[in-house]
N, C-alpha and C positions, 0 to 999 in steps of 0.2 A: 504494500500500500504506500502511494508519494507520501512523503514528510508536507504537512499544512502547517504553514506560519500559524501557530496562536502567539495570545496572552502578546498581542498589539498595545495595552496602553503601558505592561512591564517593559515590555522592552523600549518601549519610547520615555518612559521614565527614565530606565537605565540608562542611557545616553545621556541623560541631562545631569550626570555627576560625572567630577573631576576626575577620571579612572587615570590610572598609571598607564592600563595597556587593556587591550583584550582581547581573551581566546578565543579559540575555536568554540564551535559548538560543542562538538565530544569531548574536550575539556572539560569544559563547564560539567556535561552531563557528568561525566566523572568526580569530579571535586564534588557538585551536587550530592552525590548518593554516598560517597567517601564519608563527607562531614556529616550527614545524619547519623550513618550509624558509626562514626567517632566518636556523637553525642549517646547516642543510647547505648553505647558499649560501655564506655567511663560512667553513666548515671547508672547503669543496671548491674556492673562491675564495682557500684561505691567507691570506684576512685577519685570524685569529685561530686561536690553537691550540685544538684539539677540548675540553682542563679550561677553558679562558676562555670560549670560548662556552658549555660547558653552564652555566657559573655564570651569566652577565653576560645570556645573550639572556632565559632562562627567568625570569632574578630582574625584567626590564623591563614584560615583557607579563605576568607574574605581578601587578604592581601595575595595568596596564591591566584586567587582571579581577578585581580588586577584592578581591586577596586582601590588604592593608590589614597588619594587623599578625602574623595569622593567617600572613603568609607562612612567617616565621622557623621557624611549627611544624609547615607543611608540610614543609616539607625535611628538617627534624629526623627525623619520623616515616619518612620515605624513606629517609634514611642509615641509620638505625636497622635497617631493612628489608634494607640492602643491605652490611651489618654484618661478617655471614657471608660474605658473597663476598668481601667485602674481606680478610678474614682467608685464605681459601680461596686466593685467589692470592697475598698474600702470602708465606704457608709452603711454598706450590707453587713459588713462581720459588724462593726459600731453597732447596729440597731440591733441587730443580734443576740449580739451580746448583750446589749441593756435588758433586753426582754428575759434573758435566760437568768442575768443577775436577779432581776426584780422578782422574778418567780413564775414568769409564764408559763412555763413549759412544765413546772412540777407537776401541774392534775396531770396531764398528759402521759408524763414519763412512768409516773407511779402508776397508774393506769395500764400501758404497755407491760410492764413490770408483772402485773396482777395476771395480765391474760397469757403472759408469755413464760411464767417463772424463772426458773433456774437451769431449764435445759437450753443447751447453747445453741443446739438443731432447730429451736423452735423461735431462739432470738435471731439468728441468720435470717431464715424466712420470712421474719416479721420485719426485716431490715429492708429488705426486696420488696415485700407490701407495701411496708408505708414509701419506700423509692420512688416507685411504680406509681405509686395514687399521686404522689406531689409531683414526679416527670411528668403530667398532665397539661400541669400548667406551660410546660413549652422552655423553660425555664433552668438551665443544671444548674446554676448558683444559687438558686434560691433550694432546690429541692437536696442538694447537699449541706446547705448551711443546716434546715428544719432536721434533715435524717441525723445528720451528724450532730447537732444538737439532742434530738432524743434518745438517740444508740448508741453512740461514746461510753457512755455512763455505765447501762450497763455491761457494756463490753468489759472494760477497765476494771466492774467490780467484781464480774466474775472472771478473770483473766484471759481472756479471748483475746485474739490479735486481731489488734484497729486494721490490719491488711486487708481480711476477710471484709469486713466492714466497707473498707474503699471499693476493693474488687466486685462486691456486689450493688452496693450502690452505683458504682461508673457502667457496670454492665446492664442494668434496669435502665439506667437513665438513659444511656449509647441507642437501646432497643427500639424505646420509646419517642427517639429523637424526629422522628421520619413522621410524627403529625404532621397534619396540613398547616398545623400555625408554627411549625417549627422551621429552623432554621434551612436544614439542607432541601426540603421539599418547595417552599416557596422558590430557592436557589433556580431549581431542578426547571420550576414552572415558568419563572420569568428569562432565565435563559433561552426556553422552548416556547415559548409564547404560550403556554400551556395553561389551562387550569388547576391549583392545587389538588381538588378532589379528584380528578380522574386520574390525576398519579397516584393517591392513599390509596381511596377506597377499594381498588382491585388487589392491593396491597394486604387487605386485613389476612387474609390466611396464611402470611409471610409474616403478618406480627403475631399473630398470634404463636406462631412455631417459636419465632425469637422470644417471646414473652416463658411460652413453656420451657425452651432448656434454658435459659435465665434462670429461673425458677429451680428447674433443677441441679443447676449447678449449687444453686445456694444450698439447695437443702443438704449437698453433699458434702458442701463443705461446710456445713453446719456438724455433719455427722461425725465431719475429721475432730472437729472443735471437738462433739458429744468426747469422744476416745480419746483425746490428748491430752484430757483434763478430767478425765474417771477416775474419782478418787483422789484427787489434787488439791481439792479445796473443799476447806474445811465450811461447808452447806451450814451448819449447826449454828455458825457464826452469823452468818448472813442473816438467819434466818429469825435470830437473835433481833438485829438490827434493823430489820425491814421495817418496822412500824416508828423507830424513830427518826424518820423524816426521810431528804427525798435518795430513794434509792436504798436506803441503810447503810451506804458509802461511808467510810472511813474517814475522820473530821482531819484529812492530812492536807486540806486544800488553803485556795486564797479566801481570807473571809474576818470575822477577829480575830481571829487564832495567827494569822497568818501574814505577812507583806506580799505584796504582786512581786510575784518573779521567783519567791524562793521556793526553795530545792525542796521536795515532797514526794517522795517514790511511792506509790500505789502498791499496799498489800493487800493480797486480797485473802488471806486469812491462814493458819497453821496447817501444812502440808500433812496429811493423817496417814498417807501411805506409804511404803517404799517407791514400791509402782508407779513411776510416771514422773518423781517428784522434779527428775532434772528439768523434763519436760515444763513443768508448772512452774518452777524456776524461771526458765526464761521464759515464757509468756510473761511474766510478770514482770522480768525486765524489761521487754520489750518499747515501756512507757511509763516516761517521766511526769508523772500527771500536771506537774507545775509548769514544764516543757511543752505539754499539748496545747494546741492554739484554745480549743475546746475544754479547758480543764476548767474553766466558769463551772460548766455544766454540774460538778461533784460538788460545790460548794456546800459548808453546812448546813444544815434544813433552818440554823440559827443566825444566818448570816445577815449581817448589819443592813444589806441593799434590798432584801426581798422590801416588798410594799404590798401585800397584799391586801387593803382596800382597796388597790388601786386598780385591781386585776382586769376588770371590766371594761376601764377605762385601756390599760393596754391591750385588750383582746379587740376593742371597736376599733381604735388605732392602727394593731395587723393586720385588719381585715380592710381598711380601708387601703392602706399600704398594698396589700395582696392585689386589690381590687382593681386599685389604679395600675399594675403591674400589668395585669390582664387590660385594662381596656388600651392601654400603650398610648394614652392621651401626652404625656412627658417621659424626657429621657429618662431611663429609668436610675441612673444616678445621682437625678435631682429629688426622682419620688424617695429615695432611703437617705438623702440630706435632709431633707424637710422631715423624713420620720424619724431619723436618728437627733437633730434639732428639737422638735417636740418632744420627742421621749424624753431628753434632758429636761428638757425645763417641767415638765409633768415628776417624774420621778425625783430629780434631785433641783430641787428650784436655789438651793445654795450653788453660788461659784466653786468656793472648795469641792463639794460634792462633784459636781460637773467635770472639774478638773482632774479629779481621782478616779473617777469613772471610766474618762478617753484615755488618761496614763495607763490606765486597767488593761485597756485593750492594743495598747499598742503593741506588744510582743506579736498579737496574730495578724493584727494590719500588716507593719514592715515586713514579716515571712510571703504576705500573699504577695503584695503589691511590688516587691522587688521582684521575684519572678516573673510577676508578668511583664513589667518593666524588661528586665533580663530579655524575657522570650522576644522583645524591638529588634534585636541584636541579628538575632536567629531571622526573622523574618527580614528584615535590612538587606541583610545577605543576600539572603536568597532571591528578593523581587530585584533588588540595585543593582545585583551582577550582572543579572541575566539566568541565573541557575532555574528558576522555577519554568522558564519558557523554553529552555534550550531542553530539561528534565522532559517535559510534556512533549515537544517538538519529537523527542527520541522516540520515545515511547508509541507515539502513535504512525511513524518513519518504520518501526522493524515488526509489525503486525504484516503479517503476508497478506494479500489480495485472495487466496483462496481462503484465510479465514473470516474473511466478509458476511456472511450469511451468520455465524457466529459471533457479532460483533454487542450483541446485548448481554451474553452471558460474559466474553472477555470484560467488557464494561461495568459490570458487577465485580468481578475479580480484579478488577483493576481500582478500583474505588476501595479498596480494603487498604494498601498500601499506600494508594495517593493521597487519600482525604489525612489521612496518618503525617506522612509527612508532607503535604502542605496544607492550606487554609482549604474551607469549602466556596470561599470565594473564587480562588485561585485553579480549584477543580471544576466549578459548576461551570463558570463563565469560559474558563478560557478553554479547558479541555473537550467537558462535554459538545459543546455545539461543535467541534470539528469532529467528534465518535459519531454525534448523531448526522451530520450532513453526510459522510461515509454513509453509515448504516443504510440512510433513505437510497441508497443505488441498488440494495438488496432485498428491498422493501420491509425493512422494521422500522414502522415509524417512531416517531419523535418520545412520545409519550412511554412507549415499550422501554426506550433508551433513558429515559426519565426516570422511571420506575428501578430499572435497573441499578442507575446509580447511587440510588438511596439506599440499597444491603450494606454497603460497608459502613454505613453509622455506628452500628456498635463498637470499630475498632476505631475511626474518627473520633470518638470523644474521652479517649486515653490517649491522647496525643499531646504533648509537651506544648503545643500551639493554641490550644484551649485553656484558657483562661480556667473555666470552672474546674479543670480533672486540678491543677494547680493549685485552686483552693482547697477543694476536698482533702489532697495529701496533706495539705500544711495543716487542717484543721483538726487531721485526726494524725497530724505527729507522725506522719508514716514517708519514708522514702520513696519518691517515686517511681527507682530501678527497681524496689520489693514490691511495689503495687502493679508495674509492669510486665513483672515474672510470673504474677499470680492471674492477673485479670489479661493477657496479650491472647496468646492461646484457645482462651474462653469464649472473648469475645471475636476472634477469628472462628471460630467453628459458629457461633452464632448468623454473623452474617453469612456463612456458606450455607445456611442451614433456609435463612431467609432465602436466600439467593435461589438455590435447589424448590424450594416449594412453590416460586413465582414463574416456575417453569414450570413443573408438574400440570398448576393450576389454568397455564397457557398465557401466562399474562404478561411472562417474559417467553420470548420469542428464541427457541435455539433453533438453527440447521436450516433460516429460513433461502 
């Protein structure tokens, strides 16, 4: 099949910085797919934290392709670009966090707690429900901030590893991403001049598959939890403490007991058996609860910030916030400035107060906000060079002419890897329409090719480029190369799974 120029406004961009020199295209493509997994090698290898490598790898082979001085305004123009989300999560974890100090979340969690107990097969599962119920909203930072605000807790006090917890949360939310109000389908539809619904709705029996092994992977790895921790923890304690207050958590957090920031290792109770105990050991080290961006969450049931007369007033507040989230009337980093502002003044209407409150939470802001920041760098790169256009240019250059008729099911398969490593702007617009203008010579139309490309969302939204997988790790204290190791694989078999059933059903077009 000939090589089509895409991705016209990257590379017309790219010309407009000060480059040293420039490569070839095969270069590029090379240096391209090099530095990705340079980066995911060193981050899933813990040879460097996920902000150092996205600065350090992309600023080295940025000079290898000959972005020269030009670099500096690469990046620039990328953080620029990624401004807004920085802000976005900012006043997200801020408002968050007030809510979880003041007490919102307690009926909730304790609630959860009652219907889910002590079996960790049954809090997994329940971590995927409520994912699942809040990826609705269209929304991963908001649906990671609410799960991970509820499931933390008792993650941490039964010793369960926050891994599990990310893995399944990012792989619910990755499944469910392919709503019509969501990001990559409107993508898919305005690209293709297309309608949202006629890409979903032929889709449902492809979510639903993804939703079921979702589902099942949780509960399997709820069952590793069940076994890794038989017998490990001492239940008698827990069970001891359940009724005084939220979670029956361990009074080792931030609160009066405590200063913001200090050191507090989460036990979660006397090891009863031989059996296992190394194992329970380190689960429990796993997480420094004082360290987790989320460690609000365990605070004592007695702690100075709850308000609970005020409860009502902040539940009509959330809902409002929510509300305005969904109808998309303001950016939405104005709607959680304006909530996170009111909540102050509502809760702590002292200056001091206020001022202790955002001190409170700055450990989780600066963790989010510098990597996304960071991830400018990555992206800079990659649009300023030329890598992301010369990447695609390849890509769709060594697909042979007799797999033409084939070219919706490659388009699914290729969207697993590409949405991964680059944006779904940078796949929808610039790639798709040259798969799809191909494909119409073999007659698949537009929409078949549309649909197709929305299976690879579940591995799309564990990708270092999304803002929300970014907060998630930082929120639940987990490494992103352990979150990568666990949840990569998973959500790769998902989307083939999806992919597989939209043929079955005739709706993705193979052999045409």
């Amino acid at each position: 099949m000939p090589a089509v120029p895409i991705g016209l406004l990257a590379a017309a961009a790219a010309e407009g910085y000060d480059r040293a020199f420039t490569p070839s295209d095969g270069v590029l493509v090379v240096l391209g797919f090099t530095m990705v997994l340079t980066f995911m090698a060193l981050i899933m290898t813990r040879r460097l934290t996920p902000m150092v490598a996205l600065i350090v790898v992309p600023t080295i082979f940025g000079l290898f392709a000959g972005a020269g001085f030009g670099l500096g305004d690469m990046v620039i123009d990328a953080v620029k670009s990624m401004a807004p989300t920085a802000a976005l999560l900012m006043f997200a974890i801020m408002y968050f966090g007030i809510m979880i100090d003041v007490g919102l979340f307690d009926p909730l969690i304790r609630l959860i707690t009652r219907l889910l107990g002590d079996d960790p097969a049954k809090v997994v599962l329940g971590t995927a429900l409520l994912a699942g119920a809040v990826s609705l909203d269209g929304d991963g930072s908001t649906t990671f901030i609410i799960t991970t605000s509820a499931m933390l807790p008792i993650y941490l006090r039964l010793g369960m590893s926050p891994v599990v917890l990310t893995c399944v949360a990012g792989l619910m939310n990755g499944t469910l991403n392919i709503v019509p109000w969501g990001g990559p389908t409107v993508r898919a539809a305005s690209a293709l001049s297309l309608e949202p619904t006629d890409i979903f709705v032929p889709m449902l029996p492809s979510l639903a598959t993804g939703l079921v092994l979702s589902l099942t992977f949780a509960w399997f790895l709820g069952l590793g939890e069940r076994r890794r921790l038989a017998g490990a923890v001492d239940t008698t304690r827990i069970e001891a403490t359940r009724g005084d207050g939220l979670l029956g958590a361990p009074r080792l957090f931030r609160g009066a007991e405590s200063k913001p920031g200090a050191a507090a290792t989460l036990r979660t109770g006397n090891i009863v058996t031989v059996r296992g105990a190394r194992e329970a050991v380190a689960a429990t080290a796993l997480v420094d609860a004082a360290d987790t961006a989320m460690a609000d969450t365990m605070l004592d049931p007695n702690r100075p910030t709850l308000r609970p007369k005020l409860i009502w007033v902040n539940l009509v507040l959330t809902v409002a916030v929510m509300a305005l989230l969904i109808m998309d009337l303001f950016p939405l980093a104005y709607v959680f400035m304006v909530g996170a502002a009111i909540a102050l003044i509502v809760n702590f209407p002292k200056l001091k107060n206020q001022a202790d409150e955002i001190v409170a939470h700055a450990p989780s802001i600066v963790g989010v906000v510098s990597m996304v920041l960071a991830a400018g760098v990555l992206v800079g790169v990659l649009n300023g060079t030329g890598m992301v256009t010369a990447m695609a240019s390849w890509i769709t250059s060594v697909i042979p002419t007799e797999m033409g008729p084939f070219l919706a099911v490659i388009t699914g398969v290729l969207s697993i890897p590409f949405t991964f490593f680059m944006s779904n702007d940078a796949f929808y617009f610039g790639i798709l329409p040259v798969l799809a203008e191909s494909a119409s010579h073999f007659g698949i139309a537009p929409v078949e090719m549309a649909r197709a490309s929305i299976t690879g969302q579940p591995v799309h939204l564990q990708s270092p480029l999304v803002p929300a997988i970014l907060l998630l790790v930082s929120l639940a204290n987990v490494n992103l190369g352990d979150h990568h190791r666990k949840v990569l694989w998973r959500a790769a078999l998902v989307s083939l799974a999806m992919l597989a059933v939209g043929v079955l059903v005739g709706v993705i077009p193979v052999g045409r």
